[in-house]
MOPAC internal coordinates of N, CA, C and O (Angstrom, degrees):
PM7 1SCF
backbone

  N    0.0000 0     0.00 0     0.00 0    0    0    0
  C    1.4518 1     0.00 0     0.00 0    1    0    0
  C    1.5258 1   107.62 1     0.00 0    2    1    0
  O    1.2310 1   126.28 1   -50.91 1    3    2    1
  N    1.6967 1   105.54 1   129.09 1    3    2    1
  C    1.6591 1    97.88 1  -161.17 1    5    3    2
  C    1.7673 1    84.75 1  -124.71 1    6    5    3
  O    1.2310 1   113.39 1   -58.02 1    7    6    5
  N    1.4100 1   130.10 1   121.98 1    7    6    5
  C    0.9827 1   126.02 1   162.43 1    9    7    6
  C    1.5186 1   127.70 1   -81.71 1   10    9    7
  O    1.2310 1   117.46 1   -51.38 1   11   10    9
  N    0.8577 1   122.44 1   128.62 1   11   10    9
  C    1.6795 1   128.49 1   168.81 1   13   11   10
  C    1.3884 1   136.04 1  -142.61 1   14   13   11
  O    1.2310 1   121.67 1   -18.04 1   15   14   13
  N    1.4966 1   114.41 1   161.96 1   15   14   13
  C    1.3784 1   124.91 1  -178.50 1   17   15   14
  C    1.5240 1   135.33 1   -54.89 1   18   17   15
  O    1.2310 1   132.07 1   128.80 1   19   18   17
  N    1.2413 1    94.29 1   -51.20 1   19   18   17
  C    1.7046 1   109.27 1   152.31 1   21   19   18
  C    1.1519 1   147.90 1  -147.47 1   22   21   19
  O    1.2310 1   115.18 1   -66.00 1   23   22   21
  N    1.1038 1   126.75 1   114.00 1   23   22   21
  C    1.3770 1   143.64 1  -133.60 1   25   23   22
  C    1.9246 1    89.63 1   -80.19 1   26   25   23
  O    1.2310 1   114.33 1   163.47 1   27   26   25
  N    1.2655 1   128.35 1   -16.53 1   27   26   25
  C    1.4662 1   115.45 1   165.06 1   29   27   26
  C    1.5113 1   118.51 1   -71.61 1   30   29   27
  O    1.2310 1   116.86 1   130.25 1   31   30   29
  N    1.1774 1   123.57 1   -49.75 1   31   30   29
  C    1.3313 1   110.08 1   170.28 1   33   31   30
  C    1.8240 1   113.21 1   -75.61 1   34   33   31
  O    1.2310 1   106.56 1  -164.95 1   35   34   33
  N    0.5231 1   142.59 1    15.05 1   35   34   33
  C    1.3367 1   142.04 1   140.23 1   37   35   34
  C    1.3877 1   129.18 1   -74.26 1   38   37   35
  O    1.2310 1   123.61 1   152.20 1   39   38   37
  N    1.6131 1   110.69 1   -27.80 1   39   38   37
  C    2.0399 1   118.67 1   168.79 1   41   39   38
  C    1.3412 1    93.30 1   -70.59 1   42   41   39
  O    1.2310 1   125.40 1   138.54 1   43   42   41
  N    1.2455 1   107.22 1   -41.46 1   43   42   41
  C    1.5707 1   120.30 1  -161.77 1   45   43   42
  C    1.8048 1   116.09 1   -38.75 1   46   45   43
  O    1.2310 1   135.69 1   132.28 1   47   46   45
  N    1.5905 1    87.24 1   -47.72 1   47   46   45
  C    1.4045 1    97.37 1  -177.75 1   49   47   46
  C    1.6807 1   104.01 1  -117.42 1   50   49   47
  O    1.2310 1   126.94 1  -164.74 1   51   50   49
  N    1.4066 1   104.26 1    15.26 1   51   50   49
  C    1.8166 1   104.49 1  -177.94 1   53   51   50
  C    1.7193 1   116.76 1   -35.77 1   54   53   51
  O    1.2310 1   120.33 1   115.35 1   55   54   53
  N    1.4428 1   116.97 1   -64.65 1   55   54   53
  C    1.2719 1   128.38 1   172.16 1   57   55   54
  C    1.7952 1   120.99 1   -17.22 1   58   57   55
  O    1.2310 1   140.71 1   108.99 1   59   58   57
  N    1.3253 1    77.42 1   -71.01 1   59   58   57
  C    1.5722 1    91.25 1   175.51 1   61   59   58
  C    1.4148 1   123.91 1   -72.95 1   62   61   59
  O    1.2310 1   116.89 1   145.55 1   63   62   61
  N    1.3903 1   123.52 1   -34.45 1   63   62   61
  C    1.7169 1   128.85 1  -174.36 1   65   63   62
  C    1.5247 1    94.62 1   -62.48 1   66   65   63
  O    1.2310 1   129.19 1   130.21 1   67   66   65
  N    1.7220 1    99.90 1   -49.79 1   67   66   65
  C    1.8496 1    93.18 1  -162.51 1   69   67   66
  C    1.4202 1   120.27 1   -50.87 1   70   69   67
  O    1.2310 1   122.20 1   124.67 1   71   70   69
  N    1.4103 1   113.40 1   -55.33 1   71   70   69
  C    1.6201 1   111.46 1  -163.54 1   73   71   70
  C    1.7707 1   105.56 1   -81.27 1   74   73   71
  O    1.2310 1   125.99 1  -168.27 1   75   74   73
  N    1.4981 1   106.09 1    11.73 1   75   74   73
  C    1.6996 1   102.84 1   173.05 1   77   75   74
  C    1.8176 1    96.82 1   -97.52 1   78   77   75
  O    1.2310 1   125.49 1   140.13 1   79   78   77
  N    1.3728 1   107.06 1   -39.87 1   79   78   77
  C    1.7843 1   104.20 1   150.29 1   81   79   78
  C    1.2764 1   131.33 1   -16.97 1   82   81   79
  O    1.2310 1   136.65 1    78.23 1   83   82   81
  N    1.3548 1    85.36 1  -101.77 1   83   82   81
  C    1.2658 1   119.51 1   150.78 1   85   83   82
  C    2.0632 1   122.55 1    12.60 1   86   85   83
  O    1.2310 1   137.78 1   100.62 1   87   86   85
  N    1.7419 1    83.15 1   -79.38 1   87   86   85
  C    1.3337 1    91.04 1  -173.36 1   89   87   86
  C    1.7729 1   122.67 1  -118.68 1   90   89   87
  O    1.2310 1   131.15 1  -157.78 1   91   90   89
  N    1.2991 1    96.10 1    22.22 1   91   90   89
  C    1.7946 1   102.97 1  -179.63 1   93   91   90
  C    1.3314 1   108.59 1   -81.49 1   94   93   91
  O    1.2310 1   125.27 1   -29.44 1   95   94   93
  N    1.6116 1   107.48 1   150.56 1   95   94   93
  C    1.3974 1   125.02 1  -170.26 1   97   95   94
  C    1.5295 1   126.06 1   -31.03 1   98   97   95
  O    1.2310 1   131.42 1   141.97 1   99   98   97
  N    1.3547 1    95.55 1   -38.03 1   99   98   97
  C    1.2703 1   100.19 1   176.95 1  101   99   98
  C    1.2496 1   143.01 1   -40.11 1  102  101   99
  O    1.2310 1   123.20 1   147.02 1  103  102  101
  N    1.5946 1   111.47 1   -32.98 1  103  102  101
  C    1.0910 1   140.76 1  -140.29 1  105  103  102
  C    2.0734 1   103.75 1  -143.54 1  106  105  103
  O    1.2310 1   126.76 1  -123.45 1  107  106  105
  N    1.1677 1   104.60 1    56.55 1  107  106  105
  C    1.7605 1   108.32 1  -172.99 1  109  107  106
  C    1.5233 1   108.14 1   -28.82 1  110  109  107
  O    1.2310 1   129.60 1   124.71 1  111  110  109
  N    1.7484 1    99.11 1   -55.29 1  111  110  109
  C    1.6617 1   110.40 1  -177.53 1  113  111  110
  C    1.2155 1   132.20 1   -76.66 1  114  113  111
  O    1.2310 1   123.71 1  -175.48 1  115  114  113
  N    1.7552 1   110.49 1     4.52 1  115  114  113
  C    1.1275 1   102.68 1   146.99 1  117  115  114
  C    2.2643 1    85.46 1   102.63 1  118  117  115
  O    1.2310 1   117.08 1   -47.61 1  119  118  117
  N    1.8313 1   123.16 1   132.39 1  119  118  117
  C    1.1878 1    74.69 1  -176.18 1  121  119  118
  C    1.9978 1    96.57 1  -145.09 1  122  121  119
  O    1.2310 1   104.56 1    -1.23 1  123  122  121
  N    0.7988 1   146.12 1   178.77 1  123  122  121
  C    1.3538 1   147.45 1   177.49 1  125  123  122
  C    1.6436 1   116.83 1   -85.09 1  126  125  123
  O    1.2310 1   124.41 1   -67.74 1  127  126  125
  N    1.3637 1   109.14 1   112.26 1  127  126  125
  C    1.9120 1   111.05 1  -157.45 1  129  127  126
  C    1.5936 1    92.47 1   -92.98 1  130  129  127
  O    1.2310 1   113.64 1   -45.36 1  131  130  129
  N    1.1046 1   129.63 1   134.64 1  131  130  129
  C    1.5055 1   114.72 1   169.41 1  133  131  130
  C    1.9652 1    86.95 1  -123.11 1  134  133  131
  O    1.2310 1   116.56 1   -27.16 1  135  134  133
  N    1.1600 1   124.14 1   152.84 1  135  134  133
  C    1.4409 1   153.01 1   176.11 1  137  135  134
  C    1.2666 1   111.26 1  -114.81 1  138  137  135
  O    1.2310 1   114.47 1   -65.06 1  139  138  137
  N    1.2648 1   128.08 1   114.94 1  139  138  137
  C    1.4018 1   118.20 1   161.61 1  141  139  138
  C    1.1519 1   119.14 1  -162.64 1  142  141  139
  O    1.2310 1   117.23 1   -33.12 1  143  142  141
  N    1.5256 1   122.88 1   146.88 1  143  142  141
  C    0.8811 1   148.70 1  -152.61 1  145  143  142
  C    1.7801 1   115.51 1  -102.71 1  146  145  143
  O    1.2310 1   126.67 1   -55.74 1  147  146  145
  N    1.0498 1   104.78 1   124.26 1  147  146  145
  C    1.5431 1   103.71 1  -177.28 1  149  147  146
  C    1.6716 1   129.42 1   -98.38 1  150  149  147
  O    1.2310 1   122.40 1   -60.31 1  151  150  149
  N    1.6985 1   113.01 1   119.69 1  151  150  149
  C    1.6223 1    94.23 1  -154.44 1  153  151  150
  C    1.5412 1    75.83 1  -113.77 1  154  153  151
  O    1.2310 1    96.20 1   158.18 1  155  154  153
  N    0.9322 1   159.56 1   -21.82 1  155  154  153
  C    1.3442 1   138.30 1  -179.50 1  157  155  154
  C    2.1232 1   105.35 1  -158.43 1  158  157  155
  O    1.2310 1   124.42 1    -8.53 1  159  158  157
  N    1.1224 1   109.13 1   171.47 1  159  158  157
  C    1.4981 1   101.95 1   179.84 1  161  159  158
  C    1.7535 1   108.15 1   -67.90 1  162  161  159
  O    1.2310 1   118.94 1   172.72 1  163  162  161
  N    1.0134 1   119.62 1    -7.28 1  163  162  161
  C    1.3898 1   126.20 1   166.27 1  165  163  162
  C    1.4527 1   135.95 1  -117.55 1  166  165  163
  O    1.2310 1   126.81 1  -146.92 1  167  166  165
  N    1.2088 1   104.50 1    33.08 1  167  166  165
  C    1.8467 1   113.56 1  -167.48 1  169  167  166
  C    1.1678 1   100.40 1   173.79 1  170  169  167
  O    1.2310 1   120.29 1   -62.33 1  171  170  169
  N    1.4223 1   117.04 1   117.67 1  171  170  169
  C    1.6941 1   140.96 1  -179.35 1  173  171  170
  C    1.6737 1   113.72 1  -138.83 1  174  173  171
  O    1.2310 1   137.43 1   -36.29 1  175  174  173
  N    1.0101 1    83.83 1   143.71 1  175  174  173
  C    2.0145 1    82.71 1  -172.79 1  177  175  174
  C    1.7013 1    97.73 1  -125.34 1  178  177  175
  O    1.2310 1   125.13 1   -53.06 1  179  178  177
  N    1.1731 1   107.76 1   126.94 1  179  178  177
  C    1.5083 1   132.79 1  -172.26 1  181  179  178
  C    1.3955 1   115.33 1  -127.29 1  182  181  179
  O    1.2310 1   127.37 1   -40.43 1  183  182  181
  N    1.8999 1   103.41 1   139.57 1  183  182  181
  C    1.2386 1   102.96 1  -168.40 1  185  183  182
  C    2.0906 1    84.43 1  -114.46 1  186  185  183
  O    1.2310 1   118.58 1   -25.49 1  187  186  185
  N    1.2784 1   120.32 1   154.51 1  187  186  185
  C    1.3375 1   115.52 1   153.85 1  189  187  186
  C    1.4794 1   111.52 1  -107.71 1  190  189  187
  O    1.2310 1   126.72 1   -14.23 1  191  190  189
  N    1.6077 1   104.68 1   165.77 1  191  190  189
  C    0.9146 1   116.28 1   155.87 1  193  191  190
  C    1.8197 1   117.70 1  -140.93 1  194  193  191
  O    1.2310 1   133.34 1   -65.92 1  195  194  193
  N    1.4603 1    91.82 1   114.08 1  195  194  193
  C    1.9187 1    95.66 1  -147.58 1  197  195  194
  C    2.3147 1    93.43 1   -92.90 1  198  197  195
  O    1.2310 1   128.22 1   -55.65 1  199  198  197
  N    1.2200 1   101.78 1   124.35 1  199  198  197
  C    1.6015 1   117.82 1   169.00 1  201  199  198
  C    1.4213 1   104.90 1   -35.66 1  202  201  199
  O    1.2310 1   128.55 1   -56.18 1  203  202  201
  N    1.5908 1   101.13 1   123.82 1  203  202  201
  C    1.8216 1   100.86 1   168.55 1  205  203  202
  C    1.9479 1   100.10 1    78.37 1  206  205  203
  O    1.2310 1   127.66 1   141.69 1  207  206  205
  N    1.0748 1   102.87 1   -38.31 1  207  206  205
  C    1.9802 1    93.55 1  -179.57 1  209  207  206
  C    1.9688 1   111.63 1  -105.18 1  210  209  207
  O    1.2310 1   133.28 1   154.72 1  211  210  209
  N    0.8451 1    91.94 1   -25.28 1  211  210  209
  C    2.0987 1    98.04 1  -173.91 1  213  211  210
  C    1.4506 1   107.32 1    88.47 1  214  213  211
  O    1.2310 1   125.47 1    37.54 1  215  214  213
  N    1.2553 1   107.10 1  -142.46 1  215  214  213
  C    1.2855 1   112.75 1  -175.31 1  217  215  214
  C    1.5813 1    96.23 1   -70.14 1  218  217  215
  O    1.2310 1   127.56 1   -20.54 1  219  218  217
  N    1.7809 1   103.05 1   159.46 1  219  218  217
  C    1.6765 1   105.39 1   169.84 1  221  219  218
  C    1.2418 1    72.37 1  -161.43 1  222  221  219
  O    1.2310 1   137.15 1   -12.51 1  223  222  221
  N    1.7484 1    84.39 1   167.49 1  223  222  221
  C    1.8407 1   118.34 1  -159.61 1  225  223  222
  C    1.5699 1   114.73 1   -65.33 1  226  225  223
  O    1.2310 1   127.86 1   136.54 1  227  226  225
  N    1.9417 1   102.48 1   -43.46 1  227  226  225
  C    1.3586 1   103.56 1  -175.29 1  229  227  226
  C    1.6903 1    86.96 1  -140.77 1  230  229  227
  O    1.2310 1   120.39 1    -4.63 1  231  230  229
  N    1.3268 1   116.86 1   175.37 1  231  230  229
  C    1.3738 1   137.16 1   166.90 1  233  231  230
  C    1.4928 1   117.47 1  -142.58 1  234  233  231
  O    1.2310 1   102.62 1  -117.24 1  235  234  233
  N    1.1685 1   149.45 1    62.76 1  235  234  233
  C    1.1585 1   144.99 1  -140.10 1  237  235  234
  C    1.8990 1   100.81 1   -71.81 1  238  237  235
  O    1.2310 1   118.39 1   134.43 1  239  238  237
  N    1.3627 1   120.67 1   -45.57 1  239  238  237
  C    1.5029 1   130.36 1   177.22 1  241  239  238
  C    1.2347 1    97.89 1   -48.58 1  242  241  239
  O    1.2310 1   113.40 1   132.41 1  243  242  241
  N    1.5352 1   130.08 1   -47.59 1  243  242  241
  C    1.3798 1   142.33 1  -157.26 1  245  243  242
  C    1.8004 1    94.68 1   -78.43 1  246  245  243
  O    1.2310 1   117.43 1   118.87 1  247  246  245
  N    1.4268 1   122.50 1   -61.13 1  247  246  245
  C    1.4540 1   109.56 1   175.27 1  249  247  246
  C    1.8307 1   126.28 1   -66.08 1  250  249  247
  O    1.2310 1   133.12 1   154.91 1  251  250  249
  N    1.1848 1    92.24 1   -25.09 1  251  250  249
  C    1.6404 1    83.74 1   167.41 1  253  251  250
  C    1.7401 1    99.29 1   -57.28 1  254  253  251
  O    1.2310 1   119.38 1   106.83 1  255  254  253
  N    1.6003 1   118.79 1   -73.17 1  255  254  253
  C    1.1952 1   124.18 1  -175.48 1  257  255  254
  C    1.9001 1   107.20 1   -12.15 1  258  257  255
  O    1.2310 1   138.70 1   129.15 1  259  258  257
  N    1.1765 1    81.35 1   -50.85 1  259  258  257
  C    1.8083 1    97.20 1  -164.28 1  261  259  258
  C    1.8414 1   112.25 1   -37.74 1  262  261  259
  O    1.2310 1   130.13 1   127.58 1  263  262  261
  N    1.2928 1    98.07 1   -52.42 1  263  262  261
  C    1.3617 1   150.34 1  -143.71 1  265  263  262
  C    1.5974 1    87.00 1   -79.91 1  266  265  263
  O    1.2310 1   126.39 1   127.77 1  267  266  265
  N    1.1727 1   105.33 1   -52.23 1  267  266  265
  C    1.8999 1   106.71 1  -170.32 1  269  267  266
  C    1.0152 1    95.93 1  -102.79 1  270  269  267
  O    1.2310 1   107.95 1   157.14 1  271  270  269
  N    1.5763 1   140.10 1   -22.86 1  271  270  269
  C    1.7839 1   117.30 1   165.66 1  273  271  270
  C    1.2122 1   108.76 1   -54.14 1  274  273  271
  O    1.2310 1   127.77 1   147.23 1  275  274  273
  N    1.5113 1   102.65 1   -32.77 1  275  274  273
  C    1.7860 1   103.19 1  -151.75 1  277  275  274
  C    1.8017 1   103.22 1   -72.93 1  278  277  275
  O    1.2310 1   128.58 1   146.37 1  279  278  277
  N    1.3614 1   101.09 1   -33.63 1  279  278  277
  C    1.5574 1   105.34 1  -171.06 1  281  279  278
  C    1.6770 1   113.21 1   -81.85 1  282  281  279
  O    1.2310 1   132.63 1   156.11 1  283  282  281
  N    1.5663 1    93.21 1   -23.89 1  283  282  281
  C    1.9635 1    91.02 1   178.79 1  285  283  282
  C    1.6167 1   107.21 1   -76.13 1  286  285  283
  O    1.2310 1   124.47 1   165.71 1  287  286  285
  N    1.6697 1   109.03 1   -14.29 1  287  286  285
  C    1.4105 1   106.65 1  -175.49 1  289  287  286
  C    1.3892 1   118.31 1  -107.25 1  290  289  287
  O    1.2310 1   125.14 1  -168.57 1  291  290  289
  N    1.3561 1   107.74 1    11.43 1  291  290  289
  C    1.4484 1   117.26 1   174.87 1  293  291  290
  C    1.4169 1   132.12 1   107.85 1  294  293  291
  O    1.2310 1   129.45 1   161.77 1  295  294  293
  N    1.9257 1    99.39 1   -18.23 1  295  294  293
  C    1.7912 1   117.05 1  -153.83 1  297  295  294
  C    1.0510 1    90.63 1   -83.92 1  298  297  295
  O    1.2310 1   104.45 1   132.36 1  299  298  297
  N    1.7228 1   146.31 1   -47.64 1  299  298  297
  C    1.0676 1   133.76 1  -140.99 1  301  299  298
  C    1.6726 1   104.84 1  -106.03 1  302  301  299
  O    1.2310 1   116.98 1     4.30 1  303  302  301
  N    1.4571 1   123.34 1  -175.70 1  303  302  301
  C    1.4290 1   140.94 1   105.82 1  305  303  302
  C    1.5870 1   136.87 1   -58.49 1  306  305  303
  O    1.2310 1   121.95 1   -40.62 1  307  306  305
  N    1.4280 1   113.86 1   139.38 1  307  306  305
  C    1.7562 1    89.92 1   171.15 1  309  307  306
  C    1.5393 1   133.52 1   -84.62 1  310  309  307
  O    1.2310 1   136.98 1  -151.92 1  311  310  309
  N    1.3627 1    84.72 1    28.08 1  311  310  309
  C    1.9145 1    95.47 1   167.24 1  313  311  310
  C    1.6325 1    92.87 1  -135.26 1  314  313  311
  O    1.2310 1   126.60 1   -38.00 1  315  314  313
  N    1.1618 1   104.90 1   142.00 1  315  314  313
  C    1.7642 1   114.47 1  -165.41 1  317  315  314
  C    1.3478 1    96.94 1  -172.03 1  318  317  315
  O    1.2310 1   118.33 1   -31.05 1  319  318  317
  N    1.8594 1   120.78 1   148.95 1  319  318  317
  C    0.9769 1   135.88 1   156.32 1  321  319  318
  C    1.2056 1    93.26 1   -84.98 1  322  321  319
  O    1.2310 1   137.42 1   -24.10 1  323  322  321
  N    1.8115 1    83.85 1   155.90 1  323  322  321
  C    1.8337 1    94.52 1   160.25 1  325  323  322
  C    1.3631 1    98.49 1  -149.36 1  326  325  323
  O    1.2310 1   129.32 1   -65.72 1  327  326  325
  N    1.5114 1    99.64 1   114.28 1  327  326  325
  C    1.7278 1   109.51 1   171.63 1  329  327  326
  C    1.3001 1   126.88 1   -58.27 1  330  329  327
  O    1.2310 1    94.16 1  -105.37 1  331  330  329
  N    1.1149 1   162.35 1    74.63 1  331  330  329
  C    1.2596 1   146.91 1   173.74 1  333  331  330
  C    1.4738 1   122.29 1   -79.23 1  334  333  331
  O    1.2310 1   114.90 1     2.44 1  335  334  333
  N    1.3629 1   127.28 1  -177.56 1  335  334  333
  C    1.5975 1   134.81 1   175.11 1  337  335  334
  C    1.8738 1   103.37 1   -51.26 1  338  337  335
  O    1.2310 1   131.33 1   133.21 1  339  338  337
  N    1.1716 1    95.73 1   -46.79 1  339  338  337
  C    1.8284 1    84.57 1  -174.27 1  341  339  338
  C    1.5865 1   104.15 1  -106.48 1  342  341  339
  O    1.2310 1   130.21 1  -139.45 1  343  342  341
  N    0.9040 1    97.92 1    40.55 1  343  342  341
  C    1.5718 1   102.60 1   165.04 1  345  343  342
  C    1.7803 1   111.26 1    83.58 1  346  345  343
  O    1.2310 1   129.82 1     1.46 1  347  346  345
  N    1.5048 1    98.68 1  -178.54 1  347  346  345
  C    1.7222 1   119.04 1  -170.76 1  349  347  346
  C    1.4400 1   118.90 1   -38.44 1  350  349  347
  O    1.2310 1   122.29 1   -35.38 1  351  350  349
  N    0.9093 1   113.22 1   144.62 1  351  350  349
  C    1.7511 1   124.06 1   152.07 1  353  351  350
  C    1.4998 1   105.66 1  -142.72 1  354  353  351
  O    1.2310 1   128.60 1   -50.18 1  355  354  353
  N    1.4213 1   101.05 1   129.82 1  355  354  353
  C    1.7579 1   107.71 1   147.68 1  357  355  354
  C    0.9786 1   115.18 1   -86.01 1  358  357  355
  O    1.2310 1   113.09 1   -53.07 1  359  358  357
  N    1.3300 1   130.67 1   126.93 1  359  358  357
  C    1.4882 1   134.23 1   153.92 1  361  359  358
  C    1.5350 1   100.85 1  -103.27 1  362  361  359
  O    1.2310 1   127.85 1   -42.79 1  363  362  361
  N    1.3838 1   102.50 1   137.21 1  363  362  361
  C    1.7231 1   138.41 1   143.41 1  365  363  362
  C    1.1205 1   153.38 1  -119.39 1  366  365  363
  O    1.2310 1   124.00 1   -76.34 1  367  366  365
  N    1.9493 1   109.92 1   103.66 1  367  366  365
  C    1.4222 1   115.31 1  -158.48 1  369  367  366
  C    1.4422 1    93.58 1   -88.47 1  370  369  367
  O    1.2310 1   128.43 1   -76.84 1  371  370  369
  N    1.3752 1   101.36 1   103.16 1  371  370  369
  C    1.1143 1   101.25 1  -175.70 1  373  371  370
  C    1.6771 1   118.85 1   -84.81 1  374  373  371
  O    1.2310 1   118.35 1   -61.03 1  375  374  373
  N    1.4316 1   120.75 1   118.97 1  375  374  373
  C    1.4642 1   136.00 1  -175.74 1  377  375  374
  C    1.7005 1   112.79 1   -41.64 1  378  377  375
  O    1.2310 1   121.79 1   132.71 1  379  378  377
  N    1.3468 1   114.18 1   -47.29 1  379  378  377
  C    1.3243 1   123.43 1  -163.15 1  381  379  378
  C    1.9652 1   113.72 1   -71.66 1  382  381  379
  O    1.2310 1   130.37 1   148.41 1  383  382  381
  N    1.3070 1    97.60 1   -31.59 1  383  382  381
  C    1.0831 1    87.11 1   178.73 1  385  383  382
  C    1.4541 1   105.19 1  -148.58 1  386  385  383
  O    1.2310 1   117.83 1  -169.41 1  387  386  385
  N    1.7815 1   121.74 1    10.59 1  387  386  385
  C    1.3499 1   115.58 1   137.90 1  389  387  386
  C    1.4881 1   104.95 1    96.57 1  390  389  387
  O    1.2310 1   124.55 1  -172.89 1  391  390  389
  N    1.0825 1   108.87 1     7.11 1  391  390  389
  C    1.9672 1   118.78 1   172.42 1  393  391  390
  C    1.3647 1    92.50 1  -101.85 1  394  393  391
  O    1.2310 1   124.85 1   -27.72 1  395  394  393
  N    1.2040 1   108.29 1   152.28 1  395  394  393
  C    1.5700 1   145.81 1   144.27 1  397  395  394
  C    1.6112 1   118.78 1   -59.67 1  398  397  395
  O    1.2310 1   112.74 1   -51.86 1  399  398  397
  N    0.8186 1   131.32 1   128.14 1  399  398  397
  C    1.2933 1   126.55 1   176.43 1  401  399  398
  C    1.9980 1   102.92 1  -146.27 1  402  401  399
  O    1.2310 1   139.88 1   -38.97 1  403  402  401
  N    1.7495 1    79.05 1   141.03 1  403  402  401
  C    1.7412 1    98.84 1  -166.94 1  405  403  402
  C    1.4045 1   105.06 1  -111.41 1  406  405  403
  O    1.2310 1   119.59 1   -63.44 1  407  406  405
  N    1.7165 1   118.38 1   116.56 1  407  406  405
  C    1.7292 1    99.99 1   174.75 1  409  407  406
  C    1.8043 1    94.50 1  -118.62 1  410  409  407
  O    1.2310 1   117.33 1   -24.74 1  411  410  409
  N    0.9537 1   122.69 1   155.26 1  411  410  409
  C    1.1873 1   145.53 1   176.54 1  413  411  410
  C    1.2815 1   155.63 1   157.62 1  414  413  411
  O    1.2310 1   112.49 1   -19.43 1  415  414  413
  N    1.5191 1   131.78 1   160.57 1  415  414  413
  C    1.4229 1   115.01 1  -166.79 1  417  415  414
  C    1.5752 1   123.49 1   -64.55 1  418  417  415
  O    1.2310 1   116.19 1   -30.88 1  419  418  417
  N    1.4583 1   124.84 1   149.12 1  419  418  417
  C    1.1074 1   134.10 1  -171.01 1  421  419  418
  C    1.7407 1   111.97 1  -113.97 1  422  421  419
  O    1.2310 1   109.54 1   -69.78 1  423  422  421
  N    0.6691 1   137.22 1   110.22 1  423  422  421
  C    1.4972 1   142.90 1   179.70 1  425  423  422
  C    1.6022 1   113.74 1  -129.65 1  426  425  423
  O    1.2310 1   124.47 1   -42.03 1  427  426  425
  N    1.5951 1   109.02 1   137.97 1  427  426  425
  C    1.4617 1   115.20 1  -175.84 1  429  427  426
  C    1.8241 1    98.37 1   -95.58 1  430  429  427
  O    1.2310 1   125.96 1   -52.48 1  431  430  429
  N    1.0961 1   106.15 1   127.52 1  431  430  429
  C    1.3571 1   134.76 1  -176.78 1  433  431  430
  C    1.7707 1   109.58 1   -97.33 1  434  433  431
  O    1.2310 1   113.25 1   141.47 1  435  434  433
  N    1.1384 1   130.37 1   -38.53 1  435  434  433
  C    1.1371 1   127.90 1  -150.43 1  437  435  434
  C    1.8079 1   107.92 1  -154.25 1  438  437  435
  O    1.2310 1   129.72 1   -52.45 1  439  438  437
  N    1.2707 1    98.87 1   127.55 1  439  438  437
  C    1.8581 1    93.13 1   179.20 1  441  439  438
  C    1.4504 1   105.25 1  -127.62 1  442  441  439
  O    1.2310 1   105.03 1   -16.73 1  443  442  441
  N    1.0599 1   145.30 1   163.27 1  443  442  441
  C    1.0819 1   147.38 1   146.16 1  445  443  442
  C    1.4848 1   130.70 1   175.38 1  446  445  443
  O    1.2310 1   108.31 1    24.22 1  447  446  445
  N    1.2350 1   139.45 1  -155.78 1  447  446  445
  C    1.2380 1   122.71 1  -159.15 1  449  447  446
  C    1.7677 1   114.59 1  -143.30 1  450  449  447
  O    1.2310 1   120.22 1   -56.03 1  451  450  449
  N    1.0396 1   117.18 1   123.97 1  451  450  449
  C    1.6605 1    96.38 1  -162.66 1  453  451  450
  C    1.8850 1    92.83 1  -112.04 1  454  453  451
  O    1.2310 1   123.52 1   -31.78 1  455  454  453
  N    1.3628 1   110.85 1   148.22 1  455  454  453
  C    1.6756 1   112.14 1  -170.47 1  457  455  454
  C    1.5398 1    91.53 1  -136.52 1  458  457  455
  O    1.2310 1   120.10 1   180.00 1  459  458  457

């Protein structure tokens, strides 16, 4: 989870930042970059960039992530939107009993048939 100032120069150079992410030493297995931008302690807009796929629309594992960097580091609440390319998620780290919880819309994007 990479926080930043503005999420335009970051598309700007998206292409290229991700797969240097992606695939630096650090990380043997290779690792999932999420970017995001913080517009209030309750609403952040995040771009991923998921290992082996590139950019994708939503990451829901990736916005929870978001959600508990943001709160162990001070930026967030543990109820927060998170904007992504295909739209909303609420996440709630929830205090009481310490899960994450993901609500959001589900839409089929893609059909086809593999032989």
């Amino acid at each position: 989870v990479v926080f930043i100032d503005d999420m335009d120069e970051i598309l700007a150079t998206f292409h290229e930042l991700g797969p240097i992410c992606e695939r630096h030493d650090m990380f043997p297995e290779r690792v999932n970059t999420e970017f995001v931008q913080v517009y209030s302690r309750g609403h952040v807009r995040m771009v991923v960039w998921e290992r082996g796929a590139g950019p994708t629309m939503a990451c829901g594992t990736g916005a929870c992530a978001v959600v508990v960097a943001g709160v162990l580091n001070g930026k967030l609440d543990r109820q927060c939107t998170v904007t992504l390319p295909g739209g909303d998620l609420c996440i709630d780290w929830n205090e009481s009993d310490d899960i994450v919880y993901m609500t959001g819309p589900a839409r089929k994007i893609f059909e086809g048939i593999i032989s």
